[in-house]
C-alpha positions in Angstrom: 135.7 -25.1 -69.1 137.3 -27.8 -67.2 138.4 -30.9 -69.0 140.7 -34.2 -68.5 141.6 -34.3 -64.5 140.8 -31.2 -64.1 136.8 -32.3 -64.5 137.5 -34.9 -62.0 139.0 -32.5 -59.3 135.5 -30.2 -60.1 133.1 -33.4 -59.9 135.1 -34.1 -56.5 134.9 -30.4 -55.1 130.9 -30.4 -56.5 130.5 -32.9 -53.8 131.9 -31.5 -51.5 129.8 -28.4 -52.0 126.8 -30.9 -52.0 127.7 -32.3 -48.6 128.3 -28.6 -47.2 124.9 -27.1 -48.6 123.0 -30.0 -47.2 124.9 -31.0 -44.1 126.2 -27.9 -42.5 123.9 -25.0 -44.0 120.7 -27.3 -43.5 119.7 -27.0 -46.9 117.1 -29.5 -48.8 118.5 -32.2 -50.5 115.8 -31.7 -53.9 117.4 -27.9 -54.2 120.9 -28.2 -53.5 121.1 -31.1 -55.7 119.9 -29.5 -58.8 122.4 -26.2 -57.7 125.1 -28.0 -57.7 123.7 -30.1 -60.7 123.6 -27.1 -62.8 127.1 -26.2 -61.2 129.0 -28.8 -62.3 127.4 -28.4 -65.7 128.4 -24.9 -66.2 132.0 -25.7 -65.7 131.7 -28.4 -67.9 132.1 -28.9 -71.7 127.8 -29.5 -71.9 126.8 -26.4 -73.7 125.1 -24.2 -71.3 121.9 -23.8 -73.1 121.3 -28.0 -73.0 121.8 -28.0 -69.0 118.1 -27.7 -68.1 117.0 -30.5 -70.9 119.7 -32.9 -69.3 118.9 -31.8 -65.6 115.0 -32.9 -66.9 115.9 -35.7 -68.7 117.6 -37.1 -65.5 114.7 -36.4 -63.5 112.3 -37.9 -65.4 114.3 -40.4 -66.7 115.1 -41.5 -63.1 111.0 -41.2 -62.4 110.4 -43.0 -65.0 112.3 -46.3 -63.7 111.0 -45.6 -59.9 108.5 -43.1 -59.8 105.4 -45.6 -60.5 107.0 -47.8 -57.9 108.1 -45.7 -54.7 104.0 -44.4 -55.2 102.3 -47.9 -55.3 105.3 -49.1 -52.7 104.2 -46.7 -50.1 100.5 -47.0 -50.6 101.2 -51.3 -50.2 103.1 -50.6 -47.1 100.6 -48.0 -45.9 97.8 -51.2 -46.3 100.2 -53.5 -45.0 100.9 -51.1 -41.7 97.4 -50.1 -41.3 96.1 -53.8 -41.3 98.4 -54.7 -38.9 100.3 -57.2 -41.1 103.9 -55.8 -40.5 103.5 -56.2 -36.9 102.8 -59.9 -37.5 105.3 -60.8 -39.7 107.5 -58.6 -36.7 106.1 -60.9 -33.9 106.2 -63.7 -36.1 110.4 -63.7 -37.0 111.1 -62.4 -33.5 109.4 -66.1 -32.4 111.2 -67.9 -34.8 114.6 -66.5 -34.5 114.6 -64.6 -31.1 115.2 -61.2 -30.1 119.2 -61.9 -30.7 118.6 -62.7 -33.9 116.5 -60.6 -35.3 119.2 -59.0 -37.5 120.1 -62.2 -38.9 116.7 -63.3 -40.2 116.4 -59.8 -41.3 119.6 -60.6 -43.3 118.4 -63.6 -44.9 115.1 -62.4 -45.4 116.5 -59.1 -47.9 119.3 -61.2 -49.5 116.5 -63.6 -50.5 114.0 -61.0 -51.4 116.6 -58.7 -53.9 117.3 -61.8 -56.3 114.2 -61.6 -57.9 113.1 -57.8 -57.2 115.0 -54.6 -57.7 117.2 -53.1 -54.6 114.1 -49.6 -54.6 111.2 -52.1 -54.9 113.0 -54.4 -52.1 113.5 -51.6 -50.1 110.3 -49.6 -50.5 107.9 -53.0 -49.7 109.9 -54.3 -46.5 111.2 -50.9 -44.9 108.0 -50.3 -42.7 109.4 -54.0 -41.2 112.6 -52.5 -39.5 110.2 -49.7 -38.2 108.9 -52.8 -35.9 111.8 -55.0 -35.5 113.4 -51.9 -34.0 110.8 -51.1 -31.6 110.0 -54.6 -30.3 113.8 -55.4 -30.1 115.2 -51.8 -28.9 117.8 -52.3 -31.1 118.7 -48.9 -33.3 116.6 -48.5 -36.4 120.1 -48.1 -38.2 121.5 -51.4 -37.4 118.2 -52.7 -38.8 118.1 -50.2 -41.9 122.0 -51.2 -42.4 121.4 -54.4 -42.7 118.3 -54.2 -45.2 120.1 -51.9 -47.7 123.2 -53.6 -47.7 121.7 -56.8 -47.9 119.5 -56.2 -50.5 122.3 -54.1 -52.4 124.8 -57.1 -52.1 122.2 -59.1 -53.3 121.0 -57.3 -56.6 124.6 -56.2 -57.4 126.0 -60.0 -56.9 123.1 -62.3 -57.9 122.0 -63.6 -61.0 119.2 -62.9 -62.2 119.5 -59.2 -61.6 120.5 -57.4 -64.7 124.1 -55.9 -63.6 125.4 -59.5 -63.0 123.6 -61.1 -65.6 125.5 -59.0 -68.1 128.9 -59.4 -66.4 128.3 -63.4 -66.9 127.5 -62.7 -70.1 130.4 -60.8 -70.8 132.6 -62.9 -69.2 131.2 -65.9 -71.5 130.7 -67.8 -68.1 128.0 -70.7 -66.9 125.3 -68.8 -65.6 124.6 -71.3 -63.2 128.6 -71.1 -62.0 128.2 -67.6 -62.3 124.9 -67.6 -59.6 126.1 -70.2 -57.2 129.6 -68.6 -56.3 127.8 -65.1 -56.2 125.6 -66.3 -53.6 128.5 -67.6 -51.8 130.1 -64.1 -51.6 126.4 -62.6 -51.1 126.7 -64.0 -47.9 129.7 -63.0 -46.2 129.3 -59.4 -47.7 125.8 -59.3 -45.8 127.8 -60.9 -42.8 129.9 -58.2 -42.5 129.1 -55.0 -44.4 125.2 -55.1 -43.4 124.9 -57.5 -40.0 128.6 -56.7 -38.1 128.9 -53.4 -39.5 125.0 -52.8 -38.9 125.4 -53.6 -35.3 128.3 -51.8 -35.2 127.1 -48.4 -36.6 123.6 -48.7 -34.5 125.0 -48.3 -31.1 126.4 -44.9 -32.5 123.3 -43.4 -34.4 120.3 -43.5 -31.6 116.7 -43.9 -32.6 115.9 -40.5 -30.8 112.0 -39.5 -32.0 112.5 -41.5 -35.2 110.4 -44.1 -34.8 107.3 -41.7 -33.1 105.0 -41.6 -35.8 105.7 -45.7 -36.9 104.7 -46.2 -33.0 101.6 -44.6 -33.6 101.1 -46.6 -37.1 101.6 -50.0 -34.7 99.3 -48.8 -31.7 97.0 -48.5 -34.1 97.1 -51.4 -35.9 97.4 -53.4 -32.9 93.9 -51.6 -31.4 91.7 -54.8 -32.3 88.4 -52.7 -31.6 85.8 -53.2 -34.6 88.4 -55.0 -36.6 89.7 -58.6 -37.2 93.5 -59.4 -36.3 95.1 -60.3 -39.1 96.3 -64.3 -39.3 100.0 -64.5 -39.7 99.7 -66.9 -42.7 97.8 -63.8 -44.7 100.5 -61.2 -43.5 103.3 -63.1 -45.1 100.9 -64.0 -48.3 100.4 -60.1 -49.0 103.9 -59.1 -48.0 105.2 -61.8 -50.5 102.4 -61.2 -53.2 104.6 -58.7 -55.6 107.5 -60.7 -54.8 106.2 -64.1 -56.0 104.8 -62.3 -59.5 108.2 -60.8 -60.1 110.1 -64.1 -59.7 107.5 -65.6 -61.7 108.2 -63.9 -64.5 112.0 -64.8 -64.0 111.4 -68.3 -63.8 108.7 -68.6 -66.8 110.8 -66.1 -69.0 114.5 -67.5 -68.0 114.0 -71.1 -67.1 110.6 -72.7 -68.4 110.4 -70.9 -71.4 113.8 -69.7 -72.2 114.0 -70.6 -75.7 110.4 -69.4 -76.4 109.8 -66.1 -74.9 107.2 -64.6 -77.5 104.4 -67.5 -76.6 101.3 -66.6 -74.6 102.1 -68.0 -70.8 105.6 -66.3 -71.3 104.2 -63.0 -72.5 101.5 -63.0 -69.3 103.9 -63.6 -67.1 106.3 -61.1 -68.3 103.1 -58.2 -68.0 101.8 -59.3 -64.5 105.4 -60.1 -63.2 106.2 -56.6 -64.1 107.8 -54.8 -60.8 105.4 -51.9 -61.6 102.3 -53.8 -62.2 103.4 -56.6 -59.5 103.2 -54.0 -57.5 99.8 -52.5 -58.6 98.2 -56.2 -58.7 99.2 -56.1 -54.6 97.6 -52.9 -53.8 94.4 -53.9 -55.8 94.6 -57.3 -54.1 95.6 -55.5 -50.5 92.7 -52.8 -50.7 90.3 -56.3 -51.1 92.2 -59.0 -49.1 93.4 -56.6 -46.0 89.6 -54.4 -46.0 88.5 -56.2 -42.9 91.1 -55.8 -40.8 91.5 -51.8 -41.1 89.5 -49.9 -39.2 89.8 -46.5 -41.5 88.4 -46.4 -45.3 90.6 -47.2 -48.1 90.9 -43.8 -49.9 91.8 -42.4 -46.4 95.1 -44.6 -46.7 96.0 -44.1 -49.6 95.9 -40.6 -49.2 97.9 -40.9 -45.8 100.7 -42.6 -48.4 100.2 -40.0 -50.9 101.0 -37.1 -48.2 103.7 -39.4 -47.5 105.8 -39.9 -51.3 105.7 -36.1 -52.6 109.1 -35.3 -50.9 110.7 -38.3 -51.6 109.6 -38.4 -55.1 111.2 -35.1 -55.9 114.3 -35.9 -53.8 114.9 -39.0 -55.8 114.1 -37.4 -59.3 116.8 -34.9 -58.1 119.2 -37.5 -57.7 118.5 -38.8 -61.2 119.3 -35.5 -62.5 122.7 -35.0 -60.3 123.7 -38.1 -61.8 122.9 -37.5 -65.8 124.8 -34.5 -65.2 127.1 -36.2 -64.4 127.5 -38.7 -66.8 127.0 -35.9 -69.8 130.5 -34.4 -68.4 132.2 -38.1 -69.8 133.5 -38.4 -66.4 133.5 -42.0 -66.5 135.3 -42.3 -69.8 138.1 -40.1 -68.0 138.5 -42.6 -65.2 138.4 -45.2 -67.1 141.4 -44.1 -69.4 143.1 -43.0 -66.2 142.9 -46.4 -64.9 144.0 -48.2 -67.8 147.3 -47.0 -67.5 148.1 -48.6 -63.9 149.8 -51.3 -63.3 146.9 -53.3 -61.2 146.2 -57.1 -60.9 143.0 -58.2 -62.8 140.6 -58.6 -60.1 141.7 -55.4 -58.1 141.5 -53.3 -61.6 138.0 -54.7 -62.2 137.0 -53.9 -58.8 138.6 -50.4 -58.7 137.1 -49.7 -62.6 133.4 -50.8 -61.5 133.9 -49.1 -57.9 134.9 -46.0 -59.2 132.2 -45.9 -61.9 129.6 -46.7 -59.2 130.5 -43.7 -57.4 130.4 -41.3 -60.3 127.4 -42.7 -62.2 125.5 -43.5 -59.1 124.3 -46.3 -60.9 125.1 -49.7 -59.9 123.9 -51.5 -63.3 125.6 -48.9 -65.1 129.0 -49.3 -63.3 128.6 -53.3 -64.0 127.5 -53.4 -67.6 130.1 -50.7 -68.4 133.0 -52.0 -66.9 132.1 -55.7 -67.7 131.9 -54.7 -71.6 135.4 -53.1 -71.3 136.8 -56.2 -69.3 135.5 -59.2 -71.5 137.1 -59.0 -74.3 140.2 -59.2 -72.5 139.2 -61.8 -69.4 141.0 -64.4 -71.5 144.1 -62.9 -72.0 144.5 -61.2 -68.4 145.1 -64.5 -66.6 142.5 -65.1 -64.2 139.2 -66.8 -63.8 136.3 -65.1 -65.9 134.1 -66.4 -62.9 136.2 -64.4 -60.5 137.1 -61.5 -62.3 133.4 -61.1 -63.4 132.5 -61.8 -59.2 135.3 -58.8 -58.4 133.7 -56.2 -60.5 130.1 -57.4 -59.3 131.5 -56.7 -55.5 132.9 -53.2 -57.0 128.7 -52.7 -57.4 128.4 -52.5 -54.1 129.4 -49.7 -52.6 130.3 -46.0 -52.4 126.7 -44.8 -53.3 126.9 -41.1 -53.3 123.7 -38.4 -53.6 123.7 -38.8 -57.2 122.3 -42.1 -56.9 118.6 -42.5 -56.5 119.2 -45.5 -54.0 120.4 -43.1 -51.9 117.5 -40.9 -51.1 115.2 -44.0 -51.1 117.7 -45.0 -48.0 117.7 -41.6 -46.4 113.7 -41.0 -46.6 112.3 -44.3 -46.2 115.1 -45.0 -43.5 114.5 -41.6 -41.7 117.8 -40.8 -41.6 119.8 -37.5 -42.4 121.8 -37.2 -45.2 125.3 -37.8 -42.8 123.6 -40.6 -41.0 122.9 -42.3 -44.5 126.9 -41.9 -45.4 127.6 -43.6 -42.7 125.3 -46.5 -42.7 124.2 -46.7 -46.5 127.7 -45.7 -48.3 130.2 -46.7 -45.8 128.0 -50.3 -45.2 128.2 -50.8 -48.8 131.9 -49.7 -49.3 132.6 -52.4 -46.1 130.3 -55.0 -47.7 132.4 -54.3 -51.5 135.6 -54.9 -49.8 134.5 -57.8 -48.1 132.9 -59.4 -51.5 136.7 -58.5 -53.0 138.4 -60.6 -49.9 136.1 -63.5 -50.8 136.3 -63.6 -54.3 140.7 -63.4 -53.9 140.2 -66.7 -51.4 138.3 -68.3 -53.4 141.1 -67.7 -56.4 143.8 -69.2 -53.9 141.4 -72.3 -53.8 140.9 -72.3 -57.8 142.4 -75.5 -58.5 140.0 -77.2 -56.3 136.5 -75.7 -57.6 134.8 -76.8 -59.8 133.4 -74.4 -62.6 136.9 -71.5 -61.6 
């Protein structure tokens, strides 16, 4: 069995074997990631007999956080598509901002949108969006998927009131206030770069080819006005921004209003109906009702469209979940960890390179914050730095490096339509840029220290 680096070289090379399987030899992503799953389980210390119950635990623990969500999140975008509301809200931001700068309101519009709802939810409810911005534009549905993931990533790994940055403020004993207004700050310039620059960047290399075929058809049809209404723009954005406005309800009511008072009624409602899951289920109720007279087909013939459409990409993502708990089972991260301990770094580079490496091996972006923030707090006194920045560097090492044994991958790859090399390139390379990026900010902003208030 392998153990100390020896584990690490075998995660590396089980990787690598991933990548092979699916990449070269063509194989699907749900069976080669539970073969290797199982692979680097065997040469691990787990005992071989528990494999299976931790390869199903991952699953369905990894189900259980998004499974409810990716179904209801396609059926939504399935009303939203069929009604012709995407292709409003489409027309509607390329007349506000122009064709040139479409990828900057697409930008702000998922850096807004992750504060208050999770990076899969985010993703799941405005993806069908790029699908239009890229074919009214002609600009590569990657430049538009890069800049949705990484904004929204940047976003939920950066931005109070997320939980991954909500613990590291915690940790780090910081104003939480502080704590959100200087992590918006970097929000935006990792966006900038790693999702809008890099986005555009990366686009012109990965062509649309017959990608956006069967979204065309979705469009045509939802543009065919024939025994239907048109949908009014105002009721478009009021459907699209339904589940968002429960979940940051409950944020508001349940962190703000009635902080100190969470177990009375209004609290309690808000924290059931601003739920992501039942958010979301309150929006496809409300959008079989509200969006009815603009569709042409009947409701049960949509939602079994988006049925047909989440089985694959239910499985793929469960697999993920159980690549990962495999993962963490080996104590992986509790080798790197030691490992890096005994380098000679400077504080906001060792957070960074702690939470970064984590990320990559856990696959897990809250995981990778909350565990390195509860090993960095007790010592952000003593290690000489701002607890704002050092918390803000190991926040930005959140970002990035998302690997197949992160569920956020898949939902990148399947919603974005893009192969498992393509989503390397724009989904973990995008977010490694958009890290680094976040890292750059937070070191200026520590050579300006002495002039900010709160650092």
């Amino acid at each position: 069995m392998l153990t100390g680096n020896w584990l690490i070289v075998g995660f590396i090379l089980a990787l690598i074997v991933l990548f092979i399987l699916i990449i070269k030899f063509k194989w699907d992503a749900f069976i080669a990631l539970l073969l290797t799953a199982i692979g680097i389980g065997l040469v691990s210390e787990i005992p071989a007999r528990n494999i299976p119950g931790v390869i199903a635990d991952g699953f369905g623990g990894t189900l259980t956080g998004v499974g409810i969500l990716i179904g209801l999140g396609i059926i939504f975008g399935q009303f939203l598509a069929a009604s012709g509301a995407i292709e409003k809200i489409a027309s509607s931001m390329l007349r506000a901002f122009g064709v040139q700068k479409s990828p900057y309101a697409l930008a702000a519009t998922s850096t807004t949108v992750a504060i208050p709802v999770f990076f899969d939810a985010a993703f799941i409810i405005l993806n069908k969006l790029v699908f239009s911005l890229s074919l009214k534009t002609k600009i590569s549905l990657a430049t538009f998927v890069t800049i949705l993931a990484i904004g929204l990533i940047v976003s939920h790994s950066l931005i109070i009131p997320t939980p991954g940055p909500l613990v590291v403020a915690d940790q780090m004993m910081v104003d939480i206030g502080v704590f959100f207004l200087y992590g918006l700050f970097v929000a935006i310039f990792a966006t900038l770069v790693g999702g809008v620059l890099y986005g555009t960047f990366i686009g012109k290399r990965i062509p649309n080819g017959n990608r956006l075929d069967d979204a065309k058809e979705e469009i045509e049809e939802a543009k065919d006005t024939e025994n239907k209404r048109e949908i009014p723009t105002w009721l478009a954005y009021a459907t699209l921004a339904l589940p968002i406005v429960l979940i940051l309800s409950n944020t508001v009511m349940n962190n703000v209003v009635f902080r100190d008072n969470q177990e009375s009624i209004i609290p309690t409602i808000f924290a059931i109906i601003g739920d992501k899951n039942i958010a979301l289920l309150i929006s496809v109720i409300a959008a079989i009702f509200i969006l009815k007279p603009y569709i042409k087909e009947d409701s049960s013939t949509v939602i079994k469209q988006a049925f047909e459409a989440s089985g694959m990409i239910l499985l793929i993502t469960g697999a993920g979940g159980a690549f990962g708990k495999v993962v963490q089972e080996t104590g992986i991260g509790d080798l790197l960890i030691s490992l890096m301990q005994g380098l000679n770094m400077p504080a906001l580079l060792l957070g960074f390179v702690f939470a970064q490496i984590l990320r990559a091996s856990l696959g897990s972006a809250t995981v990778a914050l909350v565990t390195t923030a509860t090993i960095f707090g007790p010592m952000a006194a003593d290690l000489g730095v701002s607890p704002v920045l050092l918390g803000l560097a190991i926040c930005a090492g959140g970002i990035g490096l998302s690997l197949p044994n992160d569920s956020g991958f898949w939902v990148v790859s399947k919603f974005g339509r893009l192969s498992v090399s393509e989503t390397l390139r724009v989904w973990s390379i995008g977010g490694f840029i958009a890290g680094l990026t976040a890292l750059a900010v937070v070191y200026i902003l520590s050579t300006m220290s002495a002039f900010l208030p709160g650092l």
